[in-house]
VEXDREN-2710 file (C-alpha; in Angstrom, 1 decimal):
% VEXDREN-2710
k/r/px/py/pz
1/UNK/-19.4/62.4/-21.4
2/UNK/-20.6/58.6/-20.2
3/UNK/-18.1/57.6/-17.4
4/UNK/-16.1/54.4/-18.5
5/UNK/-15.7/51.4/-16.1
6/UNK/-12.9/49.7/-16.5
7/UNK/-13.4/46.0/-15.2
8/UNK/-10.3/44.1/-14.0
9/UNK/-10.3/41.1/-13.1
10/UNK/-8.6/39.4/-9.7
11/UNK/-5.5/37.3/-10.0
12/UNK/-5.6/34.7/-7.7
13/UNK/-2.0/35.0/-5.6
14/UNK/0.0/31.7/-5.7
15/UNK/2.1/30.0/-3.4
16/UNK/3.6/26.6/-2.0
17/UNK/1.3/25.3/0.6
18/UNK/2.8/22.4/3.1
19/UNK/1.2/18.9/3.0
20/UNK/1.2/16.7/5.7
21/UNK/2.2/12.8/5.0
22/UNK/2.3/11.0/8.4
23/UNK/3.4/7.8/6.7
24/UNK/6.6/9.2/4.8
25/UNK/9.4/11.6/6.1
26/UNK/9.0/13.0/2.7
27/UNK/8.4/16.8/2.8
28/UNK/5.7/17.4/0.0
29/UNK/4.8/21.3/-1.3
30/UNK/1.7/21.8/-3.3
31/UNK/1.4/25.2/-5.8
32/UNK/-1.0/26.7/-6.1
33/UNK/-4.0/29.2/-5.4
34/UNK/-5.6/27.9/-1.9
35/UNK/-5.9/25.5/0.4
36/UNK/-9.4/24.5/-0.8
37/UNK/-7.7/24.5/-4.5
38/UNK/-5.6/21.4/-3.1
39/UNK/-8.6/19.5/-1.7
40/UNK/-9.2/16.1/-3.1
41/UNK/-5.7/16.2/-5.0
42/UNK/-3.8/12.8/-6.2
43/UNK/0.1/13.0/-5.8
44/UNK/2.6/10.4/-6.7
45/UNK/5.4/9.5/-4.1
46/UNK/8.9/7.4/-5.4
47/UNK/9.8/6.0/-2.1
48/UNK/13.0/4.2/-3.6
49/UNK/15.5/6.6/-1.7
50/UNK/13.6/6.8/1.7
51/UNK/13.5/2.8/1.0
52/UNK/17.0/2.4/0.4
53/UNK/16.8/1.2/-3.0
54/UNK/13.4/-0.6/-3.0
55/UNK/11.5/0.8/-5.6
56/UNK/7.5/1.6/-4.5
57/UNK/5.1/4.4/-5.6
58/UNK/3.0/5.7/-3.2
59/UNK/-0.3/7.7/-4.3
60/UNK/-1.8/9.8/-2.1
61/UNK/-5.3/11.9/-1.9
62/UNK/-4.4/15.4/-0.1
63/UNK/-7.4/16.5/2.6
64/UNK/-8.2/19.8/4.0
65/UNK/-9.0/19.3/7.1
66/UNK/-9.8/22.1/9.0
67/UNK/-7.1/24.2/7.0
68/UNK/-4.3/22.0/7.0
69/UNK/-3.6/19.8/4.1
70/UNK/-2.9/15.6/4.9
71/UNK/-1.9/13.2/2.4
72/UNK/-4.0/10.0/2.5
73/UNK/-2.8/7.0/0.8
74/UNK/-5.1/5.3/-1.6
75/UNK/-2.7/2.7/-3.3
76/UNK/1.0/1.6/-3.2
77/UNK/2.6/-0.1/-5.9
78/UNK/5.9/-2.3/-6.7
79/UNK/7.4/-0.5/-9.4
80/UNK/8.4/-2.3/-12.6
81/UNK/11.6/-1.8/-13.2
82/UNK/12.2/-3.2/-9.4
83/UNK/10.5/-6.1/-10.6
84/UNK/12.0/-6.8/-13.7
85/UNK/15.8/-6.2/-12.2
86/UNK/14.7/-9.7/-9.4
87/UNK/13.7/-12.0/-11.8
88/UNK/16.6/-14.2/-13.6
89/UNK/16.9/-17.5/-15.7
90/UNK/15.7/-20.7/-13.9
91/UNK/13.4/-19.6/-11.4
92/UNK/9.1/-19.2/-11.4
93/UNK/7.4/-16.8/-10.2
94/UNK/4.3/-16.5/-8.8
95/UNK/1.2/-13.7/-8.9
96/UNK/-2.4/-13.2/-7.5
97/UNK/-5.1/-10.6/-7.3
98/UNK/-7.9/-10.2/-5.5
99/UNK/-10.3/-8.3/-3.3
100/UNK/-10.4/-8.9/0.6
101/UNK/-11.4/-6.3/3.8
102/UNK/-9.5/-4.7/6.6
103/UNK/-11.3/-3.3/9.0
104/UNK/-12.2/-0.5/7.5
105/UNK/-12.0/-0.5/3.4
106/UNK/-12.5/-2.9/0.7
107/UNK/-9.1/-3.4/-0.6
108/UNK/-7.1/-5.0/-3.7
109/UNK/-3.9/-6.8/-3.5
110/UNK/-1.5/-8.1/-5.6
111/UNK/1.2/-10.8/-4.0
112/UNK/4.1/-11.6/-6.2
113/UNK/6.6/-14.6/-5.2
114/UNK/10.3/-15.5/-6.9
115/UNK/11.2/-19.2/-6.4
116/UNK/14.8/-19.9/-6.0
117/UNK/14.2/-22.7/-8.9
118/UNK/11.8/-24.0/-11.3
119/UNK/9.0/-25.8/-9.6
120/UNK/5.5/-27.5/-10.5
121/UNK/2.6/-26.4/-11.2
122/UNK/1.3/-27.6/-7.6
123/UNK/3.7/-25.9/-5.4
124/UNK/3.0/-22.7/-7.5
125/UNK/-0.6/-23.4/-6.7
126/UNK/0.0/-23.6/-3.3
127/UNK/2.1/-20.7/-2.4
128/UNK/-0.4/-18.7/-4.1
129/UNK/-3.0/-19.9/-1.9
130/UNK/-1.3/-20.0/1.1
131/UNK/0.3/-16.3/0.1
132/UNK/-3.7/-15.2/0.1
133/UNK/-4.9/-16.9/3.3
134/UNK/-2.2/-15.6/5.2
135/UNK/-2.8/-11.9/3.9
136/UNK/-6.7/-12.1/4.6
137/UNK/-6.2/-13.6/8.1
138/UNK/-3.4/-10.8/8.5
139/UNK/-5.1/-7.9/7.3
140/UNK/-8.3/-8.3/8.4
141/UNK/-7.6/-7.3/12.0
142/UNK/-5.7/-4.2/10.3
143/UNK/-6.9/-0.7/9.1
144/UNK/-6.0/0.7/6.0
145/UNK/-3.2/3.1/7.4
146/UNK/-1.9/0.2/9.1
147/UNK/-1.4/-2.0/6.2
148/UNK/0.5/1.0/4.2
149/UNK/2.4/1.5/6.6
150/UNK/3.3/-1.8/7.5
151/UNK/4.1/-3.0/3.9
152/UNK/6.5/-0.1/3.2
153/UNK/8.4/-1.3/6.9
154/UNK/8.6/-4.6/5.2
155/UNK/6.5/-6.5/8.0
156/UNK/3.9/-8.6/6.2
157/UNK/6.4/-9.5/3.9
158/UNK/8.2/-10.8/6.2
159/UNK/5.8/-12.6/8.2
160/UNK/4.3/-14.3/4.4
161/UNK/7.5/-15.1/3.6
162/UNK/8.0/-17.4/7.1
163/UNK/4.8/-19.3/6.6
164/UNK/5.9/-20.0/2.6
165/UNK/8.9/-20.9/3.2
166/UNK/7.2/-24.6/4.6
167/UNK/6.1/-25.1/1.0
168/UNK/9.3/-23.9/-1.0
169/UNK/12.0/-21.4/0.0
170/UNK/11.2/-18.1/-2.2
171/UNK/13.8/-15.8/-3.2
172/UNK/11.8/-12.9/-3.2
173/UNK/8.3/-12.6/-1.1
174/UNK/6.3/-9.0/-2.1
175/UNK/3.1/-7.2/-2.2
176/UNK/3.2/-6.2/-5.9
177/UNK/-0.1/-4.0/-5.6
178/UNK/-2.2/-3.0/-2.4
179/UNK/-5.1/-0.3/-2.7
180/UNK/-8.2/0.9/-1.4
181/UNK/-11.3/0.1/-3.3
182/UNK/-14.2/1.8/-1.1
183/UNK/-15.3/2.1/2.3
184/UNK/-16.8/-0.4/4.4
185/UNK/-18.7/-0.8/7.9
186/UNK/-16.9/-3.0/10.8
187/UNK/-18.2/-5.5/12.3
188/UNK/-16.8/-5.7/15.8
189/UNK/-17.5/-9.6/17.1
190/UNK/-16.2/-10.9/13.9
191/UNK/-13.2/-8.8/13.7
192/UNK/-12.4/-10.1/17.8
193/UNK/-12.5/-13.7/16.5
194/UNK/-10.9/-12.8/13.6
195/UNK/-7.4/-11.4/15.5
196/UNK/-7.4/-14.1/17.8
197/UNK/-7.1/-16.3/15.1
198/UNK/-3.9/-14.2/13.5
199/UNK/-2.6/-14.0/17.1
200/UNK/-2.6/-17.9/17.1
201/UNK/-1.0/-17.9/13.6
202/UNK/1.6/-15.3/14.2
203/UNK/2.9/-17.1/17.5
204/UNK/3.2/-20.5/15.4
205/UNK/5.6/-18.7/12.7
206/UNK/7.8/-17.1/15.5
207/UNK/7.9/-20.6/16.8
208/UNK/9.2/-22.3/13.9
209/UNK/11.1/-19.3/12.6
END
C-alpha cells in the first residue's frame, strides 16, 4: 500500500505589533503576520483630539528598521470639515499651491487664509504672495520632520500670520496641505545664506509683533 502524504500548509500566527510615531503621543498597533509584513505600510492619523479640536490628518509610511517599526510622515492635511466650519458670510479667502525644498525633500504646500472682510483682488494677491515667500524662506532652512512637526505645534502659522497681518489682518492663517514629493541632495553654502536670511526675517516680526 503507497504511503499517503498529507501536505499542510503553515498558518502564519498573527498579532499586534507596536509602531513607533515620534511626532504624535498617539499609540499606533499594527495586525498582522510580521514585522517585515508591516514594512512600507501607509496609516492615517486624526489628530483632532491630541489637537484639541483642530481637525488634521496625518499619513504616515511605517519602517522596519532594524526590527522595530517607526512611522514616518509623508503628508499632513487640513481636514474639510475643519475648513468648511471657519469660513462665514462676508469674508475672502485665500489659497495657493506649489512646490518648494527644505533641506532635504521636494515638498508641496497648500496655504489657505480667511480675511476678516471682503477685500480686493490686490490684497488677495498679495497675501498670497507674501504667504509663499515667507514659507520658502522659512522652510528652506528646515528638514522635513521639522516642518511636520512644527506645523502641528502651530509655529509657522503663527509666524505667517505676523508678517500678513501688515497687509490685512486675517481671521484664520493655515497650512491647508504640506507633503513630501521626493528626495533631494543639500546643498550646504546655500542653505547657510539661506537661514541667515530667515534669522533676519524672524527677528524683524518679533520686533513689530
Amino acid at each position: 500500500m503507497a504511503a499517503y502524504k498529507s501536505k499542510s500548509k503553515r498558518i502564519a500566527k498573527k498579532s499586534f505589533f507596536q509602531v513607533e510615531a515620534p511626532l504624535t503621543s498617539v499609540g499606533i498597533n499594527l495586525y498582522g503576520s510580521s514585522v517585515e509584513e508591516m514594512h512600507e505600510k501607509l496609516i492615517k492619523l486624526d489628530m483632532t483630539k491630541s489637537l484639541r479640536g483642530k481637525s488634521i490628518e496625518l499619513r504616515l509610511r511605517v519602517l522596519n528598521e532594524s526590527g522595530k517599526l517607526v512611522a514616518v510622515p509623508i503628508s499632513a492635511e487640513l481636514m474639510g470639515s475643519y475648513i468648511r466650519r471657519a469660513i462665514r458670510p462676508g469674508i475672502d479667502y485665500v489659497e495657493d499651491s506649489f512646490e518648494t525644498e527644505c533641506r532635504d525633500y521636494i515638498v508641496r504646500i497648500k496655504p489657505f487664509l480667511i480675511t476678516r472682510r471682503k477685500v480686493s483682488r490686490a490684497i488677495r494677491r498679495a497675501l498670497r504672495n507674501s504667504a509663499k515667500e515667507f514659507i520658502k524662506l522659512y522652510i528652506k532652512v528646515k528638514t522635513a520632520k521639522e516642518i511636520f512637526s512644527d506645523i502641528l505645534a502651530n509655529k509657522i502659522q503663527k509666524g505667517m500670520a505676523a508678517k500678513l497681518k501688515k497687509i490685512y489682518p486675517l481671521a484664520l492663517c493655515e497650512i491647508r496641505v504640506f507633503e513630501i514629493k521626493e528626495k533631494k541632495q543639500a546643498n550646504e553654502s546655500e542653505r547657510e545664506k539661506i537661514k541667515e536670511d530667515f534669522d533676519k526675517e524672524e527677528l524683524e516680526i518679533k520686533r513689530e509683533s
